[in-house]
C-alpha positions as CSV (number, residue, x, y, z in Angstrom):
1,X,-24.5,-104.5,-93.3
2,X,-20.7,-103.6,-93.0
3,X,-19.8,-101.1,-90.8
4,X,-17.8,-98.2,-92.4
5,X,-14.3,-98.0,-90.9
6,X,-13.4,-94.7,-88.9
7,X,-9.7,-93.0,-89.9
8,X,-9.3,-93.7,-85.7
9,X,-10.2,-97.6,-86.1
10,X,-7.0,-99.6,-84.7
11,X,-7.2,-101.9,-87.6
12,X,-6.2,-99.1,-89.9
13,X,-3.0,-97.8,-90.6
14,X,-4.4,-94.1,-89.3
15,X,-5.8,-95.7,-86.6
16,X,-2.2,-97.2,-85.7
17,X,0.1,-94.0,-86.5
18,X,-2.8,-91.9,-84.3
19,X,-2.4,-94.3,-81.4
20,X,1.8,-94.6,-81.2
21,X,1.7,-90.6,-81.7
22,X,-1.1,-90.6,-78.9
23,X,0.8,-92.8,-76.8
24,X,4.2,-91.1,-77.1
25,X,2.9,-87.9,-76.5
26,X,1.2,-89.4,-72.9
27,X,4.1,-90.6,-72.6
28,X,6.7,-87.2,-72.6
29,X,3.7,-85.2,-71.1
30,X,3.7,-87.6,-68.1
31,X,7.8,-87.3,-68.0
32,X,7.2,-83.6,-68.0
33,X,4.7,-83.7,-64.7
34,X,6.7,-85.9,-63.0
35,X,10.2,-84.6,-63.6
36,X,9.8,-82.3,-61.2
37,X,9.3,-84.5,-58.4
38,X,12.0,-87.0,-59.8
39,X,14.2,-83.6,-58.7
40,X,13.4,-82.9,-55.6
41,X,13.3,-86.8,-54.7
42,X,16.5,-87.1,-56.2
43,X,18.7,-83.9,-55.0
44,X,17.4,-85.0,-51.2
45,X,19.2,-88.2,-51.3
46,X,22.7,-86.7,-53.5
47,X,25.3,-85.4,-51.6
48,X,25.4,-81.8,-51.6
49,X,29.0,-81.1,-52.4
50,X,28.4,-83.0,-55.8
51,X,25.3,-81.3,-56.3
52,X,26.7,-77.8,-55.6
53,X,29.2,-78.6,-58.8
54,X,27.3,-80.1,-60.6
55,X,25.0,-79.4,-63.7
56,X,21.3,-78.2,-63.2
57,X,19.9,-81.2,-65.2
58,X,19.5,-84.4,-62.4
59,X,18.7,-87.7,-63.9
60,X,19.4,-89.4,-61.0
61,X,20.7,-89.0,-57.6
62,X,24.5,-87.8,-57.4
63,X,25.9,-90.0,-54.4
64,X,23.6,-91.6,-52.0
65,X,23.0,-90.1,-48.6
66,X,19.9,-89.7,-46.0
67,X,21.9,-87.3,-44.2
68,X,19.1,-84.6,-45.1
69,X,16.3,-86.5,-43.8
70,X,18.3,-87.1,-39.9
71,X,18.7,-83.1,-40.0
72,X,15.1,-82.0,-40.9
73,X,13.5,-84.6,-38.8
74,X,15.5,-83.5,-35.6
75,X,14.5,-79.7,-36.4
76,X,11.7,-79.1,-34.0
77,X,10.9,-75.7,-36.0
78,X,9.9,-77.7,-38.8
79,X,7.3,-80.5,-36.4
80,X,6.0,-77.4,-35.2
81,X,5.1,-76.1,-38.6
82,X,3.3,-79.9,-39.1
83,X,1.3,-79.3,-36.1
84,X,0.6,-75.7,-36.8
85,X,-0.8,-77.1,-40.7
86,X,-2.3,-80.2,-39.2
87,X,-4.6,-77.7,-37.2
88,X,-5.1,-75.4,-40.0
89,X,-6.4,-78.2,-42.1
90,X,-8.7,-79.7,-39.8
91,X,-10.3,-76.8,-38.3
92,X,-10.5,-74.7,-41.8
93,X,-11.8,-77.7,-43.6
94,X,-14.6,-78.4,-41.0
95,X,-15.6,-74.7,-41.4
96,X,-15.1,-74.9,-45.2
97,X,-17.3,-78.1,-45.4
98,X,-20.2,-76.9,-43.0
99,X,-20.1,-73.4,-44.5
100,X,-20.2,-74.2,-47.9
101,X,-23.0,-77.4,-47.6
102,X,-25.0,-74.5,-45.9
103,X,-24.7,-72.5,-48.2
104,X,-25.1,-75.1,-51.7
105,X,-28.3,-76.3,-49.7
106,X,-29.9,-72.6,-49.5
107,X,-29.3,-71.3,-52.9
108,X,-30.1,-75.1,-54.5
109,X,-33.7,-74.4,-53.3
110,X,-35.4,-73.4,-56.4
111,X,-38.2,-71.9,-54.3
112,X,-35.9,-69.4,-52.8
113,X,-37.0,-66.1,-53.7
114,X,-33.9,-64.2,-54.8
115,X,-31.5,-67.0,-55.1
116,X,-30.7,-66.4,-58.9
117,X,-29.9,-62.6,-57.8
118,X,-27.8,-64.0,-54.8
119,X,-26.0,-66.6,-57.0
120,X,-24.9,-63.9,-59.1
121,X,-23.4,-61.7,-56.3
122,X,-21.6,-64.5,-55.2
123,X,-20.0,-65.3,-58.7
124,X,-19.2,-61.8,-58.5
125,X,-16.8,-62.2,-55.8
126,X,-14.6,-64.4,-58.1
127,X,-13.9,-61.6,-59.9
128,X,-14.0,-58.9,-57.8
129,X,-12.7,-58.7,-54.5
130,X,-12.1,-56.1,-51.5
131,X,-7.9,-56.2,-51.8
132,X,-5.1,-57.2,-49.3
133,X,-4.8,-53.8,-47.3
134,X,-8.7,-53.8,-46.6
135,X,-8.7,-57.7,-45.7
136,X,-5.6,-56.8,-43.4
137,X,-7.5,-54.2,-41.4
138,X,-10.3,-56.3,-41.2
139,X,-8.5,-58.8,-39.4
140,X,-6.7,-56.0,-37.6
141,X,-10.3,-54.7,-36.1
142,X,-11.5,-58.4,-35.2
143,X,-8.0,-58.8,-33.2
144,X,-7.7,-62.0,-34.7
145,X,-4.1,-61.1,-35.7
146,X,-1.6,-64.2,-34.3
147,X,-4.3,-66.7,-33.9
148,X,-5.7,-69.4,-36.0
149,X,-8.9,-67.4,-36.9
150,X,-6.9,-65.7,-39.5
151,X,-6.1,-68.6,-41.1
152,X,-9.5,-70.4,-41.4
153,X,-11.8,-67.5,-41.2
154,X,-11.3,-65.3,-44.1
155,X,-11.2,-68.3,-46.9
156,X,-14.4,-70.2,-45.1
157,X,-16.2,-70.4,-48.8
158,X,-14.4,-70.9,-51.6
159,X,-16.7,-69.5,-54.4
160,X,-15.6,-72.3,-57.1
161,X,-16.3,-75.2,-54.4
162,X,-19.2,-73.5,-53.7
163,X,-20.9,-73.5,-57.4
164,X,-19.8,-77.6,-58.1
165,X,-21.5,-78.3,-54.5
166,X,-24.4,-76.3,-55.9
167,X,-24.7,-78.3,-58.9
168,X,-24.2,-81.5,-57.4
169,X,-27.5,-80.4,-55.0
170,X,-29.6,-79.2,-57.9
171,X,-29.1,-83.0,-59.8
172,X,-30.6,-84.4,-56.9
173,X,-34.7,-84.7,-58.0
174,X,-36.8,-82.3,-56.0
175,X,-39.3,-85.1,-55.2
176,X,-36.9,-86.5,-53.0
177,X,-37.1,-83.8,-50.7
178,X,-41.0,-83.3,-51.3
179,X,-41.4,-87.0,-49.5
180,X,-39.1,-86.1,-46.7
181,X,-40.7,-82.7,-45.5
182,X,-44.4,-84.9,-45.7
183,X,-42.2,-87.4,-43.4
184,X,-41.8,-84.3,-41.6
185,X,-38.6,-83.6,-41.5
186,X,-36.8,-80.3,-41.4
187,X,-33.8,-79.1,-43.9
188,X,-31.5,-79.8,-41.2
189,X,-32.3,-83.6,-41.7
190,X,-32.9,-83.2,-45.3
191,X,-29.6,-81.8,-45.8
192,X,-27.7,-83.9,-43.4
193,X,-29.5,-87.3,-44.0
194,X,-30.5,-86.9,-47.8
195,X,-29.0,-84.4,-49.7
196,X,-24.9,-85.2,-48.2
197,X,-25.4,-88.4,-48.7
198,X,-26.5,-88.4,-52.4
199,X,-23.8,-86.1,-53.3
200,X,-20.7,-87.7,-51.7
201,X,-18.5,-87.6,-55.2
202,X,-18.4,-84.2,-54.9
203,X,-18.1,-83.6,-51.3
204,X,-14.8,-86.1,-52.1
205,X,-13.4,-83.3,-54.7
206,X,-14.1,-79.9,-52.8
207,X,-13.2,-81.7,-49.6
208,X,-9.5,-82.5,-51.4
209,X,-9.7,-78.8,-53.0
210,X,-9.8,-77.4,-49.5
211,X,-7.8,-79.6,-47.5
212,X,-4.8,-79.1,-50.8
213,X,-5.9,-75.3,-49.8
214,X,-5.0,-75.2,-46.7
215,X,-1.8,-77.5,-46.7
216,X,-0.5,-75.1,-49.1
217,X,-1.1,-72.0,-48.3
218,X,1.2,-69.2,-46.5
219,X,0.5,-66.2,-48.2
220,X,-2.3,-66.0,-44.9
221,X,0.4,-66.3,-42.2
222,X,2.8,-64.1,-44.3
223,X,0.4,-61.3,-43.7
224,X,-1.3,-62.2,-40.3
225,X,1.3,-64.5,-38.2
226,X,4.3,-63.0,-36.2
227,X,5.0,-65.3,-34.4
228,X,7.0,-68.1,-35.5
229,X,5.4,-70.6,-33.3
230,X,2.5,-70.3,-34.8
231,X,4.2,-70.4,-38.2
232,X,2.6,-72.9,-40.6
233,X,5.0,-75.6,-42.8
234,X,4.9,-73.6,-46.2
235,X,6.1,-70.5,-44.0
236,X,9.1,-73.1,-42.8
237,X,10.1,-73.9,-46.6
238,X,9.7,-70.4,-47.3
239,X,12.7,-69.8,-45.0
240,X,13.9,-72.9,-46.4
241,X,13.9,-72.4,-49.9
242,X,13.5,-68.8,-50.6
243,X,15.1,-67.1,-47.8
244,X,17.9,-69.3,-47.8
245,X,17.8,-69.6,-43.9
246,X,19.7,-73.1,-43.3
247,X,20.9,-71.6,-40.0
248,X,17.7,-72.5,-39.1
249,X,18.1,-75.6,-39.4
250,X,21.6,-77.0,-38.8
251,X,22.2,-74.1,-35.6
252,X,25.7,-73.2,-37.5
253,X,26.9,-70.0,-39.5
254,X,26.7,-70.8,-43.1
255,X,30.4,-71.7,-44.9
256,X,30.6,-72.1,-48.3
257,X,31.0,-76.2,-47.6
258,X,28.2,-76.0,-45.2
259,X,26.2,-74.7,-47.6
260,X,27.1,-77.1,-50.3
261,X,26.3,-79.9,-47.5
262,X,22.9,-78.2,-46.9
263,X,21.5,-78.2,-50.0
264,X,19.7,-81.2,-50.0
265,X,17.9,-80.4,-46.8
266,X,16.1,-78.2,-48.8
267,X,14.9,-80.6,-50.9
268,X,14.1,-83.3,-47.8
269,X,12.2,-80.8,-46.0
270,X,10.0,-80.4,-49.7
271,X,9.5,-83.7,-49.7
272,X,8.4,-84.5,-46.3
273,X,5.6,-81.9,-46.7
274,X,4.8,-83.0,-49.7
275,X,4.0,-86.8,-48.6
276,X,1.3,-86.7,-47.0
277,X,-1.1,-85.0,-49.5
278,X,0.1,-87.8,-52.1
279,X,-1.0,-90.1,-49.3
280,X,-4.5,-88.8,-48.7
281,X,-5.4,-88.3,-53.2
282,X,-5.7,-91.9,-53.9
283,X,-8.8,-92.8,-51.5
284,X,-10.4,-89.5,-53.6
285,X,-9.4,-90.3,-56.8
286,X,-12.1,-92.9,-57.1
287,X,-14.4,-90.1,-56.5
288,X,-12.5,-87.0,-58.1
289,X,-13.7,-87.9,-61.9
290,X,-17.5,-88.7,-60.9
291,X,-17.8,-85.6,-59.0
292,X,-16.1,-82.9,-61.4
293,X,-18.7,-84.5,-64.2
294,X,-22.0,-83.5,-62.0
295,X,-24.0,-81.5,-64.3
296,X,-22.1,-81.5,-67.2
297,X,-25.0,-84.1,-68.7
298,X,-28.3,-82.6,-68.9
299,X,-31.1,-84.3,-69.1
């Protein structure tokens, strides 16, 4: 029996024209993502006074120069901003783990009277939330203004985290757990010693979600942090970048040359917070496609 031909077959002349109109387009999305990057990487190493003058569209770096990287490096406000993040991350993504395994584990339990109704109200909350000014004067009323519980406390369950956890718990079978509590154990060591275990894939991806979270975000300390000590590193390229605070950096009134020479300590400073997340997504990648596809096969 022959097989008929699809109009995607590589032997076919469709088949070809779809695959070198496939590829290029791969090919100028992918130039697209990573232009970007190429920019910043680029305008850290030019020399700023060429930069300054020169046209928006960089292609590769004007003059050569590591200038940028000397000056951030011996700015002690931006290594305290690492610290500051470094702390935020670890502490908020213990919480965020802990918390939201807790709480995947309890509404995964089909037995749970209500959990349908709770599910819902939590789903809610992705929609719906209390505002800024009322979150503010929460915090205010805790006193946890200027400390690091405003940073991990009021993010400690991401709802969307949450719901893939969930998922990934409910596609583990149910018998699993029946043997365990005849073994006698408790939830505790059915959540910690079964359940985790089995669903490491998607602890990988909400694990990368949170700790991305927390690396990036400032819009916390804008509101609850005064004092710049405590300042995390996007709050550091916020001055950087938007505020357009090189004083900070090089101790010196700005000239119009100074600035020009500044320029690409803007971009080095981008850079150097930027490393380390690139670092820590390829030992998750592996796990990044198997998790996101939990329970989008049903059985």
């Amino acid at each position: 029996m022959t097989r008929s031909r699809s109009p995607m077959d590589q032997d076919t002349l469709g088949g070809r024209i779809f695959a070198v109109v496939n590829t290029l387009l791969l090919c100028l999305i992918t130039l697209i993502t990573l232009y970007p990057c190429l920019y910043v990487l680029f305008a850290s190493i030019s020399d700023g006074v060429s930069l300054g003058v020169g046209s928006k569209l960089l292609i590769w770096p004007k003059g050569f120069q590591l200038g940028s990287y000397k000056m951030a490096a011996r700015n002690p406000m931006l290594w305290t901003g690492y610290g500051n993040t470094i702390l935020y991350a670890v502490v908020g993504t213990f919480i965020n783990m802990l918390m939201t395994c807790f709480a995947a584990y309890v509404l995964s339990r089909r037995y749970l009277p209500g959990h349908k109704i709770m599910m819902r109200l939590i789903v809610f909350t992705m929609y719906f939330s209390g505002g800024m000014i009322p979150m503010y004067l929460w915090i205010l009323k805790l006193n946890m203004l200027n400390t690091i519980w405003a940073m991990v406390l009021p993010g400690a369950i991401s709802t969307w985290n949450l719901i893939i956890l969930r998922t990934a718990f409910l596609s583990i079978p149910p018998s699993m757990e029946e043997s365990a509590k005849i073994d006698g154990a408790n939830d505790f060591v059915i959540l910690f010693k079964i359940i985790i275990p089995l669903a490491l894939p998607s602890l990988a991806v909400i694990l990368l979600y949170y700790v991305v979270g927390h690396w990036n975000a400032f819009f916390n300390a804008l509101l609850y942090l005064r004092q710049r000590e405590r300042f995390p590193l996007q709050m550091v390229l916020r001055e950087i970048v938007i505020l357009n605070e090189t004083s900070m950096l090089t101790g010196v009134t700005d000239s119009l040359d100074r600035l020009q020479e500044t320029i690409p300590l803007k971009y080095a400073a981008i850079v150097l917070s930027t490393v380390p997340v690139l670092c820590i997504y390829p030992f998750l990648q592996k796990f990044f496609v198997q998790g996101m596809m939990v329970g989008a096969v049903k059985e």
